[in-house]
Backbone as a chain_set.jsonl record, in Angstrom:
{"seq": "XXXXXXXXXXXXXXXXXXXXXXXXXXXXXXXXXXXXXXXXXXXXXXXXXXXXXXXXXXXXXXXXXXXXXXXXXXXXXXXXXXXXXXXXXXXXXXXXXXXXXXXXXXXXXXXXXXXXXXXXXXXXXXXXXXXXXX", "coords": {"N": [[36.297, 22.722, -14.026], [37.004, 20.653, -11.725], [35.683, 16.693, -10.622], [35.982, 16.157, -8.171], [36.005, 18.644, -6.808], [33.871, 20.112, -7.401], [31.995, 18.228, -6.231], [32.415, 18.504, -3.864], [31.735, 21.436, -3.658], [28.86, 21.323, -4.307], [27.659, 19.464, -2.231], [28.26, 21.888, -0.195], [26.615, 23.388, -0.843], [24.122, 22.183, -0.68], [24.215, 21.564, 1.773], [24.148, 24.42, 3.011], [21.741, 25.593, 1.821], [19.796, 24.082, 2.534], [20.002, 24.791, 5.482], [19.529, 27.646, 5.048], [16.964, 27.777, 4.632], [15.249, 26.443, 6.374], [16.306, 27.97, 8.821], [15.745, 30.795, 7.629], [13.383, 31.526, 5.796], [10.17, 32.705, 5.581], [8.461, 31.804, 4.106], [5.386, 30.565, 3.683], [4.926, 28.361, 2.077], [7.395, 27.242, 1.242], [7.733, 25.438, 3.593], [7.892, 22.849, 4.037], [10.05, 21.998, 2.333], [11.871, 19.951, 0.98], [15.43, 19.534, 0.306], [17.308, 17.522, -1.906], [19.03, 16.992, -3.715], [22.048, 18.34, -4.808], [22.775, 19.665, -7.984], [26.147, 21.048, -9.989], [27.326, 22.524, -12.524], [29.392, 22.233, -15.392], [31.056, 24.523, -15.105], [30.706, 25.429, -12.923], [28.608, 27.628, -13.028], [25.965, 27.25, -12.999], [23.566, 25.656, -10.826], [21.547, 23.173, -9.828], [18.828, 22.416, -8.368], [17.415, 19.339, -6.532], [14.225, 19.255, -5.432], [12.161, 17.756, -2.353], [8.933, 17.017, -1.152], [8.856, 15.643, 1.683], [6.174, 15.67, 3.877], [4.387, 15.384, 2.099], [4.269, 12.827, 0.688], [2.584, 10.22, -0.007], [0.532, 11.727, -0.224], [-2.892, 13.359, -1.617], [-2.133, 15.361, -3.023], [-0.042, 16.029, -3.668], [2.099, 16.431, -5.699], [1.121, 18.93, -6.251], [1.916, 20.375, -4.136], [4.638, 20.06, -3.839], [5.26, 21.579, -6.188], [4.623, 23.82, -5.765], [6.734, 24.193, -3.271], [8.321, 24.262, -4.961], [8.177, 27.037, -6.661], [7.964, 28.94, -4.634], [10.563, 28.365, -3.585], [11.86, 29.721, -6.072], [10.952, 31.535, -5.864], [12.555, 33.045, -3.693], [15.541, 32.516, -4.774], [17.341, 34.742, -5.153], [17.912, 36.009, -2.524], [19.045, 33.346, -1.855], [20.788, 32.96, -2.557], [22.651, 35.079, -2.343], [23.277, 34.278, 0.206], [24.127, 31.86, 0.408], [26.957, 33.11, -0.597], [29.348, 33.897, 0.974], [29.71, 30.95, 2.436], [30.981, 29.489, -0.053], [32.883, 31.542, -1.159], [33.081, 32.023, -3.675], [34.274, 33.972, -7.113], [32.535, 33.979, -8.757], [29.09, 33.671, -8.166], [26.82, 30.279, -8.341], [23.819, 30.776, -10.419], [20.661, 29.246, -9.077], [18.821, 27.017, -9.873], [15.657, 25.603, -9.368], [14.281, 22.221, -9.228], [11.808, 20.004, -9.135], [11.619, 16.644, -7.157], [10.679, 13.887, -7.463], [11.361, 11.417, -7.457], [11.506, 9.636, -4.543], [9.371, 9.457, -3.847], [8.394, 8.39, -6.414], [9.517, 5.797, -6.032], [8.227, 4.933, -3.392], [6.005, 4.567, -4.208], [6.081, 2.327, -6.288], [6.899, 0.841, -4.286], [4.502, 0.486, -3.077], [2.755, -0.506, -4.634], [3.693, -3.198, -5.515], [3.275, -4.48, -3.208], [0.793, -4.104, -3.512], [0.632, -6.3, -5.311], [1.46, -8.654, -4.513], [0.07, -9.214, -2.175], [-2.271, -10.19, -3.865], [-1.017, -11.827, -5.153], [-1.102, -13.854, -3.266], [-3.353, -13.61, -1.95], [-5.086, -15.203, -4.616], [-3.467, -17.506, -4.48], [-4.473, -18.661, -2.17], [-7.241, -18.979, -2.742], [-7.043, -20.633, -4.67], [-5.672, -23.106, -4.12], [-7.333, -24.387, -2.352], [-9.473, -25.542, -3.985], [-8.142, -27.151, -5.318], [-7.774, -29.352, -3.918], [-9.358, -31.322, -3.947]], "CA": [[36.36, 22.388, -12.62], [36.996, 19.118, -11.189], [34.904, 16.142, -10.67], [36.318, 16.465, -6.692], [35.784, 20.034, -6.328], [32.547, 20.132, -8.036], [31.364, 17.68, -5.398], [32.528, 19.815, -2.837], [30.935, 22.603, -3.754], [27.824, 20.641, -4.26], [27.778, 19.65, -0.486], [28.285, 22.728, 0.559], [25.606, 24.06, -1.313], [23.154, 21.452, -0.18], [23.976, 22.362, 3.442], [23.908, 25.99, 3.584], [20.521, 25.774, 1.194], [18.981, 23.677, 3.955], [20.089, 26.012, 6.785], [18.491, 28.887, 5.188], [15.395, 27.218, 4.167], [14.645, 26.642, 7.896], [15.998, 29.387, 9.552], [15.554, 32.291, 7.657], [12.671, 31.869, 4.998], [9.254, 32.764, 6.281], [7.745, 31.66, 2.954], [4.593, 29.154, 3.889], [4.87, 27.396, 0.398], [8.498, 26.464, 1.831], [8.068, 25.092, 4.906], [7.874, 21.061, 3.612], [10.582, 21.968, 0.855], [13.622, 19.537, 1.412], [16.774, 19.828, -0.872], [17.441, 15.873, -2.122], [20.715, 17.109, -4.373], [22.381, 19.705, -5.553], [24.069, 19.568, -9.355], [26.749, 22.008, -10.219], [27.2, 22.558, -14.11], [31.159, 22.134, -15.466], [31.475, 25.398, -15.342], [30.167, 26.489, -11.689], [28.101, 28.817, -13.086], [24.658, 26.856, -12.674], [23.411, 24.752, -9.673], [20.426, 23.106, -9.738], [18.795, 21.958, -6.974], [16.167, 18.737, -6.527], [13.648, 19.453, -4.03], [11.008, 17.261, -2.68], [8.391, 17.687, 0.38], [8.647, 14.255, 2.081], [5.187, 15.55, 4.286], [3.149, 15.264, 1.293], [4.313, 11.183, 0.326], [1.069, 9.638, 0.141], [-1.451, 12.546, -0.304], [-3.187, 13.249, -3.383], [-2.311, 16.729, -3.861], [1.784, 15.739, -3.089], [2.858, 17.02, -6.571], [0.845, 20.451, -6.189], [2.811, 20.703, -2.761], [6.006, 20.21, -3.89], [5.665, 22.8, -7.204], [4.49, 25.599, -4.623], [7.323, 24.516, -3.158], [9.635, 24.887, -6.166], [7.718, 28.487, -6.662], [8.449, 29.258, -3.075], [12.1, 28.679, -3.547], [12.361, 29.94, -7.3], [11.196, 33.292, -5.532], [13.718, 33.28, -2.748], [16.581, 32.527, -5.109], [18.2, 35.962, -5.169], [18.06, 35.976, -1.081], [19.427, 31.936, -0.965], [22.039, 33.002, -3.401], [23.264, 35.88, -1.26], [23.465, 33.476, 1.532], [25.996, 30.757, -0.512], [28.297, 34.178, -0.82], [29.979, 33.471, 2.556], [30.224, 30.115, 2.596], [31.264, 29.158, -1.109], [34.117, 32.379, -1.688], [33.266, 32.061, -4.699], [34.321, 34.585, -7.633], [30.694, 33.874, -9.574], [27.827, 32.921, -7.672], [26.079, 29.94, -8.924], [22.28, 30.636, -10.296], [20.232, 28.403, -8.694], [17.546, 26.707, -10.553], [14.836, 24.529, -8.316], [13.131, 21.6, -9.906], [11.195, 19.032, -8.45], [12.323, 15.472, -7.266], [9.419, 13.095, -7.293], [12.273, 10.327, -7.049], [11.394, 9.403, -3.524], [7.334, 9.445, -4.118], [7.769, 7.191, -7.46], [9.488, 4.902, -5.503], [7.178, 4.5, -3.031], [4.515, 4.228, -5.139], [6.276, 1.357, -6.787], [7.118, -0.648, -3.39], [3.087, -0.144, -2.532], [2.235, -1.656, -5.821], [4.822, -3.789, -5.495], [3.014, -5.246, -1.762], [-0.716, -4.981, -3.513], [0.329, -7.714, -6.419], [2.211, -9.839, -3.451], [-1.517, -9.696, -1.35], [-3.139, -10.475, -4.89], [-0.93, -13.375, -5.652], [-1.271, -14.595, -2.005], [-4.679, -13.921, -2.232], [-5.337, -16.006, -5.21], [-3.14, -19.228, -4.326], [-5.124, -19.077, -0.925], [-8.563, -19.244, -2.959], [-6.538, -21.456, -5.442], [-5.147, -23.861, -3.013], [-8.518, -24.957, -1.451], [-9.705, -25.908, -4.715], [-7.124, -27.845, -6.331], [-7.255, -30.299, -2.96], [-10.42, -32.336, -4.125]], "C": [[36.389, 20.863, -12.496], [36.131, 18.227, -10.641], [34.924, 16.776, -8.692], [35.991, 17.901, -6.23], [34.592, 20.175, -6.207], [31.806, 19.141, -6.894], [31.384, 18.256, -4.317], [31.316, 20.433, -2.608], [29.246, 22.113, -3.576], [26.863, 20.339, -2.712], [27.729, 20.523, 0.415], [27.084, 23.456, 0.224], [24.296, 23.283, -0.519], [22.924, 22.039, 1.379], [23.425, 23.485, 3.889], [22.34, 26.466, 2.927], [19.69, 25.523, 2.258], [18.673, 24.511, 5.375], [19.447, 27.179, 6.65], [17.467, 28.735, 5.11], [14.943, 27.361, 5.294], [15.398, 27.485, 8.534], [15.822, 30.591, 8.949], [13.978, 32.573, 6.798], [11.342, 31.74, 5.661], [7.984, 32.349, 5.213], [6.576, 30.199, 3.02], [4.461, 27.819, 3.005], [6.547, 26.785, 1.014], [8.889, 25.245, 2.536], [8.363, 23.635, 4.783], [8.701, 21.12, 2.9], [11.772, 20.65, 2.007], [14.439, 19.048, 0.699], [17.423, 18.025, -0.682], [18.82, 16.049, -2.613], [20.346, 17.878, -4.831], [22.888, 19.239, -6.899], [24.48, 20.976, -9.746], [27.36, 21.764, -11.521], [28.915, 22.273, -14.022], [31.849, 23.456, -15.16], [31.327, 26.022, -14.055], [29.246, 27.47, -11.909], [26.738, 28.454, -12.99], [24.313, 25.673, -11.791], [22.135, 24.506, -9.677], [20.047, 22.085, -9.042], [17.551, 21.065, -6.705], [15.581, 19.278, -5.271], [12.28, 18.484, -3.744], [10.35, 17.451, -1.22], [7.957, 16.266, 0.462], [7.141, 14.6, 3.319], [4.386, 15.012, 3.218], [3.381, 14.068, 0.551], [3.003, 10.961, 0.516], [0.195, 10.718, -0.325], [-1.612, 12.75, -1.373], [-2.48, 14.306, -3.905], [-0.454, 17.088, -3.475], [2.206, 16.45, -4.782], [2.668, 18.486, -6.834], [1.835, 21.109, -5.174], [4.068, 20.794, -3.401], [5.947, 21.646, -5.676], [5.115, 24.195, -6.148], [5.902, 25.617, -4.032], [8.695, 25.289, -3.825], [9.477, 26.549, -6.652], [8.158, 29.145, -5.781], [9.952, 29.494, -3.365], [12.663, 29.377, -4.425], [12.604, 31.787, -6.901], [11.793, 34.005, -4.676], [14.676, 33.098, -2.927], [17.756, 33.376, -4.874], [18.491, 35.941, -3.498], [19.152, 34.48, -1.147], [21.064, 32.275, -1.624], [23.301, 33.785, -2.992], [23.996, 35.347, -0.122], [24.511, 32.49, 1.062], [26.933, 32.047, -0.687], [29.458, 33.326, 0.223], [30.655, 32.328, 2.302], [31.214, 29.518, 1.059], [32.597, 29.995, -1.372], [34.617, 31.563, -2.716], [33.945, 33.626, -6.16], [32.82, 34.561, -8.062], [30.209, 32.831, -8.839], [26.923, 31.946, -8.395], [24.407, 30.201, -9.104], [21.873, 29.806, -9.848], [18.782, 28.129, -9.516], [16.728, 25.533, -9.629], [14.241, 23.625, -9.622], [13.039, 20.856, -8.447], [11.177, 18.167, -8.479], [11.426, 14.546, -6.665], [9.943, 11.514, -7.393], [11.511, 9.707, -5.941], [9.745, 8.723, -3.128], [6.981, 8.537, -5.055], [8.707, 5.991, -6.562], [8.844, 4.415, -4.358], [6.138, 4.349, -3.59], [4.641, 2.856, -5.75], [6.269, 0.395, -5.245], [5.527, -0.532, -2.968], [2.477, -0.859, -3.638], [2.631, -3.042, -5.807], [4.007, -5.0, -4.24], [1.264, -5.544, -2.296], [-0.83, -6.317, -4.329], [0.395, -8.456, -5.128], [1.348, -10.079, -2.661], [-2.314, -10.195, -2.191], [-2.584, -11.976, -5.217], [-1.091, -14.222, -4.589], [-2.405, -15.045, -1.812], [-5.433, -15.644, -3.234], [-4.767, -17.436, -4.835], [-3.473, -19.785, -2.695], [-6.255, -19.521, -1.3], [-8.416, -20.821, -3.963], [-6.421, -22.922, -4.892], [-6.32, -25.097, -2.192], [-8.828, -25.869, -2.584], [-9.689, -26.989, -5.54], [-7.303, -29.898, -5.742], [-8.233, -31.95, -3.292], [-10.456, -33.047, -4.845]], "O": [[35.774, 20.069, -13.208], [35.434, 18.88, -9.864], [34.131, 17.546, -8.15], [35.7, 18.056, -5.044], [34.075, 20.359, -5.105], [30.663, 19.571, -6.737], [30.328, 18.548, -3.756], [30.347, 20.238, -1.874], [28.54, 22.613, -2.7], [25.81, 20.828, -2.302], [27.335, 20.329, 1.565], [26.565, 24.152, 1.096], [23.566, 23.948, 0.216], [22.004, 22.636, 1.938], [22.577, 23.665, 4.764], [21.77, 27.468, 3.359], [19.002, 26.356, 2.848], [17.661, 24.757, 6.031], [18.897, 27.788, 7.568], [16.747, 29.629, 5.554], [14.206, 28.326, 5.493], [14.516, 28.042, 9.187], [15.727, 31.56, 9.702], [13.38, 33.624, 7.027], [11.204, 30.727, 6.347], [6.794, 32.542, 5.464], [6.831, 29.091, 2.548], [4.037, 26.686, 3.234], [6.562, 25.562, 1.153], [9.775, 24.41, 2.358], [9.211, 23.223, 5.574], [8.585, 20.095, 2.228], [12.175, 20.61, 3.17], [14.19, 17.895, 0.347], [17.841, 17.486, 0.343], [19.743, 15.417, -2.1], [19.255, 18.297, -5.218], [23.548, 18.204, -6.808], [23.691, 21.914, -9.862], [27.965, 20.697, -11.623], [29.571, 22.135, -12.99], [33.065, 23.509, -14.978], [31.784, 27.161, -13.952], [29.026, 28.24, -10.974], [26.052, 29.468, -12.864], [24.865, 24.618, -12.105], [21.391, 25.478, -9.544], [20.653, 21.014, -8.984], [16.507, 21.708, -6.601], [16.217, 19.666, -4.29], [11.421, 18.37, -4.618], [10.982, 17.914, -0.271], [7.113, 15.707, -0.239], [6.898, 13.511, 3.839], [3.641, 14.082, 3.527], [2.672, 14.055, -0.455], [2.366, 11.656, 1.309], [-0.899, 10.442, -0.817], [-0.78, 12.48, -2.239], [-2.172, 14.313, -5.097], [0.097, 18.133, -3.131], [2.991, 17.358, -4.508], [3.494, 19.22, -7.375], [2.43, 22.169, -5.368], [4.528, 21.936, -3.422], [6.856, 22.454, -5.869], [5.475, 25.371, -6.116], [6.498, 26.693, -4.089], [9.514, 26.167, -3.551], [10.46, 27.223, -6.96], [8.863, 30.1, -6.11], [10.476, 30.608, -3.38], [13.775, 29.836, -4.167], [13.407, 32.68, -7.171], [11.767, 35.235, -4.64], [15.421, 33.231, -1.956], [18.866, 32.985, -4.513], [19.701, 35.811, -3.315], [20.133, 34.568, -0.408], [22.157, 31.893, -1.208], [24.483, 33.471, -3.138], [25.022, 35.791, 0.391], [25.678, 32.495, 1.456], [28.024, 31.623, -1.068], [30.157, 32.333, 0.019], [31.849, 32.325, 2.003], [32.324, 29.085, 1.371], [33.528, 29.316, -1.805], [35.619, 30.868, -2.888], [33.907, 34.618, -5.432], [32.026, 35.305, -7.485], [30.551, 31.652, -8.756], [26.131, 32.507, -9.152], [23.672, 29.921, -8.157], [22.71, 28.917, -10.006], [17.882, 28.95, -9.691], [17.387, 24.567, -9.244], [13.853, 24.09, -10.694], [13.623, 20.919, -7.365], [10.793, 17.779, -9.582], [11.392, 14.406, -5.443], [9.17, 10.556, -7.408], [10.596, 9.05, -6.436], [9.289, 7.847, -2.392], [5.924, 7.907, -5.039], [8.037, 4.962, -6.654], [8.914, 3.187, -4.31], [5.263, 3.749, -2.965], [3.634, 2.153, -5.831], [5.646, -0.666, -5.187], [5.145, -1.574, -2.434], [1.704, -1.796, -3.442], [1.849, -3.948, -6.094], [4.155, -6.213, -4.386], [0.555, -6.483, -1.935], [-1.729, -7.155, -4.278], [-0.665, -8.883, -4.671], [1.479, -11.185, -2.138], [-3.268, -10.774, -1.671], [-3.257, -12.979, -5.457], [-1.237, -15.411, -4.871], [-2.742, -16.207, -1.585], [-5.974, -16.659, -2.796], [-5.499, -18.425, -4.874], [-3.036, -20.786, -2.126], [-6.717, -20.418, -0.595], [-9.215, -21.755, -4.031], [-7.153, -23.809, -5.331], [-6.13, -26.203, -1.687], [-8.529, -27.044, -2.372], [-10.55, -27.583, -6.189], [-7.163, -30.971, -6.328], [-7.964, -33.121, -3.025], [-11.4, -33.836, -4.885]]}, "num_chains": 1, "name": "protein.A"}
């Protein structure tokens, strides 16, 4: 399959994943899931899908949240997969495999580190600064 197609498909998958997620799945472990990218293998025959739950940024228990969610979705596969029929008219349905995309969470984590050095070095050439003057 083609790089162009394969992106396609990709897109379309992302969409129609999203659409069922919130309207049809009643699955409470869900409800925060939200589909970051899709990847579709060379072959079409495997799609695997980042997911990350942008409520739970910051909290402690943000990586437990998002693997319930990946559980959540792993066990509504066969249903989400049903649901790409339609739109995809495809011959073979891609499996869908969920992981979890903690992309979004390590980079925030880096730009707040990132702001405590930049109060630490501010800090210091404020205590520094006074010092130096005498």
């Amino acid at each position: 399959m083609d790089s162009t197609r394969r992106a396609r498909l990709e897109g379309v998958i992302l969409e129609e994943l999203t659409l069922a997620i919130r309207r049809e799945i009643k699955d409470p472990r869900v409800d925060q899931a939200t589909i970051s990218r899709v990847e579709l293998t060379e072959d079409g025959r495997q799609a695997t899908v980042f997911v990350s739950a942008f409520s739970a940024v910051g909290q402690e228990d943000s990586d437990a949240t998002i693997d319930r969610c990946v559980e959540g979705l792993q066990s509504a596969s066969g249903f989400l997969r049903r649901k790409l029929g339609p739109a995809l008219q495809l011959r073979y349905l891609p499996e869908l495999l969920f992981k979890s995309d903690r992309g979004i969470m390590n980079s925030l984590r880096v730009q707040e580190l990132l702001k405590q050095l930049e109060a630490e070095k501010k800090n210091r050439s404020e205590s520094g600064g006074g010092s130096d003057g005498t």
